[in-house]
FILUMTOR-629453 format. One record per residue (C-alpha): x, y, z negated. Coordinates in steps of 0.001 Angstrom, whole numbers. Example, Ala and Ser with C-alpha at 12.3 -4.5 7.8 and 13.67 -1.06 7.14 Angstrom:
ROGU:12300:-4500:-7800
ROGU:13670:-1060:-7140
This chain:
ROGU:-121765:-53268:58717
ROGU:-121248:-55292:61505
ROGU:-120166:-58342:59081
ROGU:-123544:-57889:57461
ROGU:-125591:-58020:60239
ROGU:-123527:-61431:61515
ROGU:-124384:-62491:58237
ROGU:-128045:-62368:57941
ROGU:-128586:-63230:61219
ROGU:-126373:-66024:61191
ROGU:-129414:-66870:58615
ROGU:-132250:-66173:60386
ROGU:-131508:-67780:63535
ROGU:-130170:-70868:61351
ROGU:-133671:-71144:60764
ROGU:-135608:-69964:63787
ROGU:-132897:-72414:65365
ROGU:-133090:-75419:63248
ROGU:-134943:-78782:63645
ROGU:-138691:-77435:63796
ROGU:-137908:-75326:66302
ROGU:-135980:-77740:68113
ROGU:-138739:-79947:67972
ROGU:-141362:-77173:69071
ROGU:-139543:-76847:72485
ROGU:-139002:-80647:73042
ROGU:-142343:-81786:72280
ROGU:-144491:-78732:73401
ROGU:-142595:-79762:76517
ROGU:-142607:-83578:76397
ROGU:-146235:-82849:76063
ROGU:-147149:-80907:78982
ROGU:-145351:-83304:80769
ROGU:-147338:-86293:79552
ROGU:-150728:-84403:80084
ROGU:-149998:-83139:83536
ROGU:-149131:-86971:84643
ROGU:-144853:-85222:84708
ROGU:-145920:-82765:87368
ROGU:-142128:-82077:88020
ROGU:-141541:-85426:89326
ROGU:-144847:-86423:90837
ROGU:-145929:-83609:92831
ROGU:-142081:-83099:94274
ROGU:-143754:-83139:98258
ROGU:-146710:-80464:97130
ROGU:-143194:-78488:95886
ROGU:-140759:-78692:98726
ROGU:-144096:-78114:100772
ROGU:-144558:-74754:98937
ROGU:-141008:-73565:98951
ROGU:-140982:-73997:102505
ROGU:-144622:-72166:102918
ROGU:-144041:-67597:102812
ROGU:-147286:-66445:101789
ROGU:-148254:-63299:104107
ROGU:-151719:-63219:103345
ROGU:-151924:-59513:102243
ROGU:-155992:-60280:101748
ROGU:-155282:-62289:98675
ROGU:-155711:-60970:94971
ROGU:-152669:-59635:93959
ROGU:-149809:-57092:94196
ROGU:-146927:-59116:96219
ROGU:-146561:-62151:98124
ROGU:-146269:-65328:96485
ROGU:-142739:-66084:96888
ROGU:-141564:-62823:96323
ROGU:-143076:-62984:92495
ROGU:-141196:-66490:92844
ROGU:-138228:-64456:93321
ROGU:-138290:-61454:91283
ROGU:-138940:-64192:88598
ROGU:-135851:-66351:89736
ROGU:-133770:-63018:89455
ROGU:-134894:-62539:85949
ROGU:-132878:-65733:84948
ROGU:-130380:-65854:86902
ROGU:-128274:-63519:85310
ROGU:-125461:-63438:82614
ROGU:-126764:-66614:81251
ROGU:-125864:-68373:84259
ROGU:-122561:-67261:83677
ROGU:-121794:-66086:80326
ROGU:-124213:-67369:78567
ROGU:-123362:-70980:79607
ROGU:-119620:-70359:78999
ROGU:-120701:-69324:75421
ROGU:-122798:-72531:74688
ROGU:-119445:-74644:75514
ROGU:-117429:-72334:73702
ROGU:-119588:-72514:70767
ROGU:-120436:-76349:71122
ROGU:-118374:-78172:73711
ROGU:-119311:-79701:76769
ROGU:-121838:-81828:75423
ROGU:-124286:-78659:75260
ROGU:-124868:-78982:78842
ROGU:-126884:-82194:78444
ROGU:-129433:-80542:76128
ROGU:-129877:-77332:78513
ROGU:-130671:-80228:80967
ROGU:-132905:-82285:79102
ROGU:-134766:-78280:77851
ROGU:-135144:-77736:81658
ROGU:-136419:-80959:82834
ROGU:-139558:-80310:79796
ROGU:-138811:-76371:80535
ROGU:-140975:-77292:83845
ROGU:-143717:-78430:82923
ROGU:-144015:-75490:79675
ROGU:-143310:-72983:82504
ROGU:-146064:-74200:84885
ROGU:-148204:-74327:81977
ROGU:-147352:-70756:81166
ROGU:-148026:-69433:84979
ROGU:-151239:-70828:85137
ROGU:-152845:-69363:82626
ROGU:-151087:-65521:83263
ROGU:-152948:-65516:86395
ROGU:-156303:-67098:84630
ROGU:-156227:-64247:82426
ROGU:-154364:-61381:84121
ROGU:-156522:-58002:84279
ROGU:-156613:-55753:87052
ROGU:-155776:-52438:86591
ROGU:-157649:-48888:87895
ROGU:-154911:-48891:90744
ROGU:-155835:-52507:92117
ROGU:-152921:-53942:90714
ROGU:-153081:-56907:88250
ROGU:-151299:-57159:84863
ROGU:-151226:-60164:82743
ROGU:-148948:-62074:80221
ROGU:-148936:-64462:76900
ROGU:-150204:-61107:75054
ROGU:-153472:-61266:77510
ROGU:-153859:-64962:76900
ROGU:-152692:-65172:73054
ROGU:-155651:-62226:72467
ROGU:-158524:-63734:75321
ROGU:-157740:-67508:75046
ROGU:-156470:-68489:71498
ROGU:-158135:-64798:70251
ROGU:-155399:-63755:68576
ROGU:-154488:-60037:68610
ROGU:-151548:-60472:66280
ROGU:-149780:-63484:67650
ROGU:-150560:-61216:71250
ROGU:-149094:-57951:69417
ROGU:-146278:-59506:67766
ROGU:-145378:-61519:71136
ROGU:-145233:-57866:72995
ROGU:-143129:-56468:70001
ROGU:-140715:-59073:70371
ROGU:-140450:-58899:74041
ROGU:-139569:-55432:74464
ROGU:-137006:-55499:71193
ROGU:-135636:-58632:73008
ROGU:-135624:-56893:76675
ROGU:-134381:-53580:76084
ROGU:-131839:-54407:73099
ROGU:-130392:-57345:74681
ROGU:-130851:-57819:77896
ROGU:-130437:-54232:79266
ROGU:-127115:-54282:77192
ROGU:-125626:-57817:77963
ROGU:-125965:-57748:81527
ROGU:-125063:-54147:81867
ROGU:-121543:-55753:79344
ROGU:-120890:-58565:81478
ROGU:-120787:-56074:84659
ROGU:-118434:-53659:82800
ROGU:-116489:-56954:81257
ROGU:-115395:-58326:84699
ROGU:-114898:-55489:86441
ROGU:-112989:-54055:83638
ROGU:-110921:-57501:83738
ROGU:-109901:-56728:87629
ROGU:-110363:-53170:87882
ROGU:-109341:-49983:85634
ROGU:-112445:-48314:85834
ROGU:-114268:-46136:82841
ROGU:-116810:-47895:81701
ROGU:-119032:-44959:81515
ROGU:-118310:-44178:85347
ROGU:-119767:-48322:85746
ROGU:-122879:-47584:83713
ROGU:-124138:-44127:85429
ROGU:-124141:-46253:88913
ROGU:-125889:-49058:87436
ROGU:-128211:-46417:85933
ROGU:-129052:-44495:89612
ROGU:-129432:-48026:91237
ROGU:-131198:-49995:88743
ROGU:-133214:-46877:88400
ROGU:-134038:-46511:92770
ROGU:-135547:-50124:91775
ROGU:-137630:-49831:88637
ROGU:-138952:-46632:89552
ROGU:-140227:-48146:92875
ROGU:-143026:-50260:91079
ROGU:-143257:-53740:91941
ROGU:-143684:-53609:95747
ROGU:-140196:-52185:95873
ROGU:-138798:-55011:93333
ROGU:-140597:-57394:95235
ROGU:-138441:-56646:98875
ROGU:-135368:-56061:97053
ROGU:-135275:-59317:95243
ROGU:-136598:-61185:98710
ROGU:-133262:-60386:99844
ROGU:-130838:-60150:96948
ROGU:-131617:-63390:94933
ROGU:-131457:-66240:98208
ROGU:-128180:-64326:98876
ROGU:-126420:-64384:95755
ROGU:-127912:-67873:94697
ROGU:-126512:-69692:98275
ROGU:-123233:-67234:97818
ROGU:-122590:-69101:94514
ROGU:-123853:-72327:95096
ROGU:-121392:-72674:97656
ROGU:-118645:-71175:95968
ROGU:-119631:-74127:93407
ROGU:-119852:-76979:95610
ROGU:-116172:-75846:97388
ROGU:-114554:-76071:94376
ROGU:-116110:-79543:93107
ROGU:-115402:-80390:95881
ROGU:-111747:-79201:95678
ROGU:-111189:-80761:92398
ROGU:-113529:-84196:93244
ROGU:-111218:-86515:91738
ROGU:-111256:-85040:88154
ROGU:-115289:-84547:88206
ROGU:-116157:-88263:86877
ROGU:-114087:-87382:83961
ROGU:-115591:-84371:83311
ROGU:-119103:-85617:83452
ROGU:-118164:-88356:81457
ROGU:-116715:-85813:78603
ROGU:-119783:-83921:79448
ROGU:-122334:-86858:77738
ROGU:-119665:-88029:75616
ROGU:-120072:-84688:74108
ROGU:-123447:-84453:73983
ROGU:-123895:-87499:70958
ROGU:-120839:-86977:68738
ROGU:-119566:-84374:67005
ROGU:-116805:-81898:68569
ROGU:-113371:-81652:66419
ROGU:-111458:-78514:66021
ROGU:-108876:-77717:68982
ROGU:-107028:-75247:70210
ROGU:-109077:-72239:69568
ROGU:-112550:-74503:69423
ROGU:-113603:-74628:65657
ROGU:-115312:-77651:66084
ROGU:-119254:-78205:66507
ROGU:-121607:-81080:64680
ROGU:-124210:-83073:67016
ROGU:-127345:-80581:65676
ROGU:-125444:-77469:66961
ROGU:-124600:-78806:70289
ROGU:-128421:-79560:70457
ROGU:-129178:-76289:69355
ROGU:-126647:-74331:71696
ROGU:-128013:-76748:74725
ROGU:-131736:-75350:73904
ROGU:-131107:-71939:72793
ROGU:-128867:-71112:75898
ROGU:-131257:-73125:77976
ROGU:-134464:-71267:77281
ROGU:-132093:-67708:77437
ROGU:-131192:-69021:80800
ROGU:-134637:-70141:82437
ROGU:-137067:-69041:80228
ROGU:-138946:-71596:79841
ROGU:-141059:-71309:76151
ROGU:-140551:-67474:76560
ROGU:-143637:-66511:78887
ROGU:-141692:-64305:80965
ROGU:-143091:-66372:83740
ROGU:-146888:-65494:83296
ROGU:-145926:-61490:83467
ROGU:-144141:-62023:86715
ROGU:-146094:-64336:88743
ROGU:-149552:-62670:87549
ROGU:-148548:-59857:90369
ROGU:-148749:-62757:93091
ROGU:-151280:-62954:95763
ROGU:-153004:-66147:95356
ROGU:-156260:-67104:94971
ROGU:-155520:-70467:92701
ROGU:-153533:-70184:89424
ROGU:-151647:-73913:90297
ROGU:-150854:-72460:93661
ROGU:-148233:-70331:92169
ROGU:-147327:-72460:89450
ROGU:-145650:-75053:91737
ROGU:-142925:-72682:91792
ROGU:-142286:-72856:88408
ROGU:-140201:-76431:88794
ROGU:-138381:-74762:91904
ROGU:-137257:-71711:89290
ROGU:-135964:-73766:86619
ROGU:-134154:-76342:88554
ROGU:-132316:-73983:90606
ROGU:-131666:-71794:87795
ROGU:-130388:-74868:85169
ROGU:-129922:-78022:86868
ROGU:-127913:-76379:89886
ROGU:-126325:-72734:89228
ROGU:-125247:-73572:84983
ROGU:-124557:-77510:85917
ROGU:-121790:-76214:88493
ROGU:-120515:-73157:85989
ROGU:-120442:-75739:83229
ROGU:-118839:-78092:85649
ROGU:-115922:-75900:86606
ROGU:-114889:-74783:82745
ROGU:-114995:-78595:81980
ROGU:-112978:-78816:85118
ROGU:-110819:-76466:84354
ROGU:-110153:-77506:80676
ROGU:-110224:-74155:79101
ROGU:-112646:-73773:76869
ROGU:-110506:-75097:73562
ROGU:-108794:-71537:74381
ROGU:-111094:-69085:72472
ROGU:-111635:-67341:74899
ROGU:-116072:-67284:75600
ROGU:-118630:-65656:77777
ROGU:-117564:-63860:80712
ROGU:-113515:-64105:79950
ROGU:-114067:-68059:79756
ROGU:-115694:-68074:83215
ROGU:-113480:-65900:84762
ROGU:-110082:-67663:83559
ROGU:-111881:-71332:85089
ROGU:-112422:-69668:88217
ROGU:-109203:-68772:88427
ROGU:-107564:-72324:86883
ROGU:-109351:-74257:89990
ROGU:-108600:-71336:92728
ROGU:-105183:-70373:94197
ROGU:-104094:-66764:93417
ROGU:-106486:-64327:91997
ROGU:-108942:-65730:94609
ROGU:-111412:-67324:91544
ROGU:-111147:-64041:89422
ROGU:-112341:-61811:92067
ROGU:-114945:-64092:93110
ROGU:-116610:-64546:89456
ROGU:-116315:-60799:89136
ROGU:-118742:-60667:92178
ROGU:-121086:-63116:91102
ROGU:-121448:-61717:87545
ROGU:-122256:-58395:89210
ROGU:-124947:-59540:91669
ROGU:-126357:-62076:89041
ROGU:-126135:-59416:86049
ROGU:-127799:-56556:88032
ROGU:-130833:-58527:89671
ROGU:-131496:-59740:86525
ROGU:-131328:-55696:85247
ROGU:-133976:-55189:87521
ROGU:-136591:-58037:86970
ROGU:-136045:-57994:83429
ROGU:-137142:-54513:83168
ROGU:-140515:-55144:84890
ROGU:-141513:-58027:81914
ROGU:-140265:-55067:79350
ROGU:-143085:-52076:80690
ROGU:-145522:-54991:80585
ROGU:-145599:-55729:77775
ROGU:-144748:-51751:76721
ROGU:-148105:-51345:78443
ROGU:-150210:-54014:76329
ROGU:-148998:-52069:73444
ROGU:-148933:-48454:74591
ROGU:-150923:-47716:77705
ROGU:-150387:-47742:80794
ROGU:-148021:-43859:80645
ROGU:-145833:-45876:78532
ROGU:-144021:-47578:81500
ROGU:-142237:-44276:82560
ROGU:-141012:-44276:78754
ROGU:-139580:-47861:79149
ROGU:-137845:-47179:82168
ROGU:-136445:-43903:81064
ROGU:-135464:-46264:78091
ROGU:-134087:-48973:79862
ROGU:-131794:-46651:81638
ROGU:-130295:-45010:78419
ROGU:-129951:-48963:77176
ROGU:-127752:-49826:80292
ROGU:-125363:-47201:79316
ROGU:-125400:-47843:75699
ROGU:-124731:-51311:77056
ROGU:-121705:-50022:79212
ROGU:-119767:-48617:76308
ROGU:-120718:-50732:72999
ROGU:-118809:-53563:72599
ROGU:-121382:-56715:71810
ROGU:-119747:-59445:70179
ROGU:-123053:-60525:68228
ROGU:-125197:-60103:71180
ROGU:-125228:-63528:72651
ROGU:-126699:-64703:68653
ROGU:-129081:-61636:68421
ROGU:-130403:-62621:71630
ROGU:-131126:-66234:70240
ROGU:-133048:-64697:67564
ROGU:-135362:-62236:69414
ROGU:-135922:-64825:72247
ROGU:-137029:-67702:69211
ROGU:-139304:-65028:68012
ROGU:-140860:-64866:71706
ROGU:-141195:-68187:72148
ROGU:-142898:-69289:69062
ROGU:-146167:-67608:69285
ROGU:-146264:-67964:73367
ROGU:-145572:-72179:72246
ROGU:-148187:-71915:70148
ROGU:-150650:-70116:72725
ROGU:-149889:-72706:75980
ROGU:-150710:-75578:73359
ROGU:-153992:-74456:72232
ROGU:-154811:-73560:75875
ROGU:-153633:-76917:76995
ROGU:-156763:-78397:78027
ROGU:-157654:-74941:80436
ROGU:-154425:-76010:82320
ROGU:-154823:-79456:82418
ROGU:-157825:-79243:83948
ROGU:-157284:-76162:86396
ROGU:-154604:-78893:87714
ROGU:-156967:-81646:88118
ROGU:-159135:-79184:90334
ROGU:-156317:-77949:92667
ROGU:-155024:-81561:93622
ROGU:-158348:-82899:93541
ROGU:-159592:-80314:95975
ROGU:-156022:-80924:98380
C-alpha cells in the first residue's frame, strides 16, 4: 500500500513540481518584484524602521498587535522545515538546493507582501469584533471565484492537519526518541494538553505566547549557528563554494546520495523553500488579517522581515553546518541528518542535545500557528462552530503524528502545498494592480 501511494504521488507531484510550476513561482515572483519597484531592497529603512516600531495601539482595527501577527506568522514557518525539511532538500538534491530556496525567498518577498495586503483589503469582521480573512476571501471577492476560493480552503486544511500536525509532532518524537527512551505516545499526549492550552485560547492567547517563544528560540539558534561557523570558519569558503557549484551541475551518486539532475535540485530548492516560508501559499494573508492596523502595506512590510529570517538566516546556517559537516552522502535525511551535523562540528554529545532542543521549540510553535491558518480556513468552509471541530482534530492528528512512522510525508507535503499555491498564484496576479497601487498610496502619503 504504502509502495502505491509513493508511486502515484511520485507522479503527481512530478507534475505539480515540474517546469510550469517552477516557472509560476519564479515569475509570479520576479513580477511582483518588478511592479512594486523590488520593494525588498528599496524600502529596507521603511523595514528596519517597522521592526523596530511595537504597535500598542489597542484602538486600531483588528484582533492583536501588529508584530505579534508578525510573529505568530514567523512561528508558522519556522518549524521542521527549518530543520528537517532543509536537511531533506540536500539529502534529496545536494547542496546546490540551497541556492534555489534563496533565490524562491528573495521573489518569496515580494509574493508574500503581495499576499498580506490584500488579506487585510478583504478580511471580514466577524459578530464577535474579530476579523477573518484569507486567499479564499480574496479568490471569491476579488478574482470572484468561489471554486478556486473553495478548493484553496480544501487544500489548506488537507495540507495543515495531514501534514503539518503530523510532521512536526514526528520530528519532536524523532529527536527526542534519538536522545531519550521515551514512548512516543507518552510525547504526543503532552504535546496534545499544551498545544491544546494554546489553540483553545483563541488568538489573543497565541498572540502573547508566540511574542515570547519565537524571538527566543530564533536568537537561541541563530547563535548556536553563528558559534559554530564560526568554530569551523576556515572550511566555510569551501562549503559555499560546493554550495553554488552544486546549484548548476548535476549531483553524482555517493555514498548513500543517489545522485540528483540540475531540474531536481531546482525543484527541491523551491519546493522546500515555499514549505519553509510560505511564500506562494497565502498562509500569510490568514495570519496578518488579525493585526491592528489601519493600512494594509503597514503590515505587509513585515512580510520581507519573515522570509529573510526564516530562509536567508535560520536554513542558510542549517544548510551551512550539514555542508560543513560533510554528511549528507550518508543516507541518512531530515531530522537524523541534522542531528548527526550537529554533532560532527560539536565536541561530545553537546550538538545532539542542542538540535534536539531546537527541533522541539521550532516544531511545537509551528504546531500552534499552523493550527490557527487550519480553523480558518475550516471556517470559510464550515461555519464558524467548525473551529472547535478542527482543534479537537488537530489534537487527535498530533498523536496520530506521534506514533505513525512518515517516510512519504516530506513528498505528500510537496503535493498538498503545490495544490495551495496554485490557485492563491493565480489570485495575487489577477489582483496585482489593487496592490500595486495600495503601495503607491502608503509611500506616497509617508
Amino acid at each position: 500500500m504504502v509502495e502505491l501511494i509513493e508511486k502515484y504521488n511520485g507522479i503527481i507531484n512530478d507534475f505539480i513540481w515540474g517546469v510550469p510550476m517552477i516557472l509560476l513561482l519564479l515569475g509570479t515572483g520576479i513580477y511582483f518584484s518588478i511592479r512594486l519597484n523590488f520593494v525588498q531592497i528599496t524600502k529596507i529603512k521603511e523595514i528596519l524602521r517597522k521592526f523596530k516600531k511595537e504597535s500598542r495601539n489597542n484602538q486600531k482595527k483588528g484582533n492583536i498587535s501588529s508584530i505579534q501577527a508578525a510573529l505568530i506568522a514567523l512561528g508558522g514557518i519556522v518549524g521542521s522545515g527549518n530543520i528537517a525539511g532543509v536537511a531533506t532538500a540536500i539529502a534529496a538534491a545536494g547542496p546546490g538546493a540551497l541556492v534555489w530556496m534563496w533565490v524562491a525567498a528573495f521573489f518569496g518577498m515580494a509574493i508574500k507582501f503581495a499576499e498580506i495586503t490584500l488579506g487585510i483589503l478583504f478580511r471580514k469582521e466577524k459578530e464577535e469584533g474579530t476579523f477573518t480573512s484569507g486567499p479564499m476571501y480574496y479568490l471569491k471577492e476579488g478574482v470572484k471565484s468561489k471554486f478556486l476560493a473553495g478548493f484553496y480552503a480544501i487544500m489548506a486544511v488537507i495540507s495543515y492537519i495531514v501534514i503539518v500536525a503530523m510532521v512536526d509532532t514526528n520530528t519532536i518524537v524523532e529527536v527526542i526518541n534519538a536522545k531519550c527512551s521515551i514512548p512516543p505516545f507518552l510525547i504526543g499526549i503532552l504535546l496534545m494538553i499544551i498545544v491544546g492550552f494554546v489553540i483553545f485560547g483563541g488568538v489573543k492567547r497565541l498572540g502573547k505566547f508566540s511574542q515570547v517563544m519565537v524571538p527566543v528560540m530564533g536568537i537561541f539558534y541563530i547563535l548556536i549557528g553563528v558559534i559554530i561557523i564560526f568554530l569551523n570558519i576556515d572550511m566555510v569558503p569551501s562549503a559555499f563554494v560546493t554550495i553554488f557549484k552544486s546549484a548548476f551541475t548535476p549531483q553524482a551518486a555517493v555514498g548513500g546520495f543517489l545522485g540528483a539532475s540540475v531540474t531536481q535540485i531546482i525543484r527541491y530548492g523551491f519546493a522546500r523553500g515555499m514549505y519553509s516560508n510560505e511564500a506562494g501559499m497565502g498562509s500569510a494573508a490568514i495570519i496578518h488579517s488579525s493585526a491592528k492596523v489601519d493600512d494594509p502595506i503597514e503590515q505587509s512590510l513585515w512580510a520581507p522581515i519573515e522570509v529573510f529570517i526564516d530562509t536567508i538566516v535560520i536554513c542558510t546556517i542549517s544548510g551551512l553546518i550539514i555542508v560543513i559537516a560533510g554528511n549528507w552522502t550518508g543516507g541518512l535525511s531530515g531530522a537524523a541528518l541534522m542531528m548527526e551535523a550537529f554533532q560532527e562540528v560539536l565536541p561530545g554529545e553537546i550538538g545532539s542535545y542542542l538540535i534536539m532542543i531546537i527541533s522541539f521549540l521550532f516544531s511545537f510553535t509551528c504546531l500552534t500557528s499552523a493550527g490557527f491558518v487550519c480553523e480558518e480556513c475550516a471556517q470559510y468552509l464550515f461555519g464558524e462552530k467548525s473551529k472547535y471541530i478542527v482543534r479537537i482534530l488537530w489534537l487527535i492528528f498530533i498523536m496520530i503524528g506521534a506514533v505513525t512512522s512518515l517516510e512519504l510525508v516530506w513528498d505528500l507535503a510537496d503535493t498538498v502545498n503545490g495544490f495551495m499555491a496554485i490557485p492563491n498564484l493565480i489570485g495575487i496576479l489577477f489582483l496585482s494592480n489593487i496592490v500595486v497601487k495600495k503601495k503607491k498610496e502608503y509611500f506616497k502619503e509617508k
